[in-house]
N, C-alpha and C positions, 0 to 999 in steps of 0.2 A: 514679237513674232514667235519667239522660241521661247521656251518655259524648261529652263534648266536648275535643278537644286544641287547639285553635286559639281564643284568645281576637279575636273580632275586632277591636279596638283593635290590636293586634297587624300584623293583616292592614289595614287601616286606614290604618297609615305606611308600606304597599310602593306606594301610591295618587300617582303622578307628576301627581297633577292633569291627566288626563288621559281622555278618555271619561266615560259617564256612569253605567256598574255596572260592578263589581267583584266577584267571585265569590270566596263563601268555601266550603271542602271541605262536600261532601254530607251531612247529617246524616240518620240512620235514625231514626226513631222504634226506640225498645226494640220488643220479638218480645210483652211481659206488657202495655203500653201496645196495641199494636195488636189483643192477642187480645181484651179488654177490649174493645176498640173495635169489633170482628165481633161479640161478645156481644150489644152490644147495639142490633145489627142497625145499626151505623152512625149511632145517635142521640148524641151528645155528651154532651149536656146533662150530663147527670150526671159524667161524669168531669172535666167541665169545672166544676162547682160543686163537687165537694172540689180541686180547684185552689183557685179562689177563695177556700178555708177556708184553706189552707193560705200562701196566696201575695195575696191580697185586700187588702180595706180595713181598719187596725190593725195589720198582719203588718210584719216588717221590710221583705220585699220591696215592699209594695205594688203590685202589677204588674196589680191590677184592678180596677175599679169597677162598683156595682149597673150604671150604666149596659153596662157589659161583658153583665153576666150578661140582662141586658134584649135588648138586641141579640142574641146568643143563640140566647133564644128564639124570637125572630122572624123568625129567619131558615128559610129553606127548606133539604130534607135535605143538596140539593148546597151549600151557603151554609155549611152548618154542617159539614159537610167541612172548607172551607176555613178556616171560624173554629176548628178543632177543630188542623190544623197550626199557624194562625200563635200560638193559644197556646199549643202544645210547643214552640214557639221561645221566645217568651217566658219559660218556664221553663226549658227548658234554658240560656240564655244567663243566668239569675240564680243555677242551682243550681253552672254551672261556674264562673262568673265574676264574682259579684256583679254584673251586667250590669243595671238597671232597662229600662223600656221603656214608653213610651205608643203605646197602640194609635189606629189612622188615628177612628177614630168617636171617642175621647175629645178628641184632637187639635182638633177641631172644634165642642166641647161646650162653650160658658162655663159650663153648671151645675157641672161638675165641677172644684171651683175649685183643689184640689189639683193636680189634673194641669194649669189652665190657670195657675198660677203658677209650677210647673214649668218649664211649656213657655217663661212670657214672660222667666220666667231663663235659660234655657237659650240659645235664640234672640234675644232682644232682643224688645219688645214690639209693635214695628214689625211685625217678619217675623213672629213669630206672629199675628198678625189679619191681614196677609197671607195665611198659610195658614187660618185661618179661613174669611177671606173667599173664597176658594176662589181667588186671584189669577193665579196659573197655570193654572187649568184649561181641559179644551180645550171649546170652541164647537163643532158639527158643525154641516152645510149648512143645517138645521132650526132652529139656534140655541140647541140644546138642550145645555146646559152639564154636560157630566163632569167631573171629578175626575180621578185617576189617580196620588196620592199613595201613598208606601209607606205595607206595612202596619204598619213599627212606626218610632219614631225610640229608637234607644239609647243610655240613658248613664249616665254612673260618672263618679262626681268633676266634673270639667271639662273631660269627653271626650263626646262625643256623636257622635253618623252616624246618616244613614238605612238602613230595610233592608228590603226586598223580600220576601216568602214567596214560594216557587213551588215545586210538584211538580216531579219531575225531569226530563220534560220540555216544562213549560209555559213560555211564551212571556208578553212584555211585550206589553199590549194596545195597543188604536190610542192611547188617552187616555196612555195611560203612555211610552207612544214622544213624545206632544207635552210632557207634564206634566212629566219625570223631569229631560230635559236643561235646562229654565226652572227649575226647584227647585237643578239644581247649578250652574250657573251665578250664582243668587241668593244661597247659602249658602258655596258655598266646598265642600260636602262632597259623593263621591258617594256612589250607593247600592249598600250591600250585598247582592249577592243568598243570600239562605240556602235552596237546593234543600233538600227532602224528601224521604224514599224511608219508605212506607210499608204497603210490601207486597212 
């Protein structure tokens, strides 16, 4: 389905500790993924739940949880846009690479005790209820507290990075310009950005 050359683990060790995203090559969504996707007037949903059958809770991959599919739902048409690219990465970066990946919403979810034991191996247990706790996140003048954590953290064996979704030429938000450089700074790792092009 996906046609990836560049594992990023790969692109991961050209990283001089230095700044705080890293860009990995443009990835296209396939031409049969996207006409699917105009089919069906730009609703996800569904091609997004035979993902989940395919790639879900049970599967070797595991790369999603009911909580996934719930979030989803819920979300508004432009929302699920964007939930509809960052999980074509998610699969692509599993179908090319054996690549796992916890999505920013599960990230933050102690129900989902798989991904949160996951994470507190991966991370240490410290830093993840860190990220939980939303510890990085930015404050605005109102005191109203954002987030601005990537969309996905990746990993294989005992390699992990974060990684950013973005359309090809969307921009890091106000929250993520404060959030992004305190997360690598705290970690040690920065974040990958993985552009889209789907159209």
């Amino acid at each position: 389905m996906f046609n990836l050359t560049t594992d990023p683990f790969d692109t991961l060790r050209l990283w001089k500790g230095e700044g705080t995203y890293f860009d990995l090559p443009t990835m296209r969504v396939p031409l049969e993924v996207q006409e699917r996707w105009r089919a069906s007037r730009f609703d996800v949903v569904g091609l997004v739940q035979e993902w989940f059958q395919e790639f879900g809770p049970g599967t070797e991959a595991s790369l999603f949880d009911q909580e996934d599919m719930r979030a989803a739902l819920n979300r508004t048409k432009n929302n699920q846009s964007h939930y509809f690219v960052e999980a074509a990465v998610a699969v692509a970066f599993w179908t090319n690479f054996r690549i796992r990946s916890i999505g920013e919403t599960l990230r933050r979810n102690r129900n989902c005790e798989l991904k949160a034991a996951v994470l507190d191996q991966i991370l240490s247990p410290e830093l993840a209820e860190a990220i939980r706790g939303q510890a990085f996140s930015h404050i605005n003048e109102r005191g109203e507290r954002y987030g601005g954590e990537p969309d996905l953290l990746l990993y294989r064996d005992d390699e992990w990075v974060w990684c950013e979704v973005k359309r090809r030429r969307e921009r890091p938000t106000e929250s993520q310009v404060v959030y992004n450089p305190r997360l690598v700074a705290a970690t040690g790792k920065p974040v990958l950005v993985q552009r889209v092009v789907i159209r």
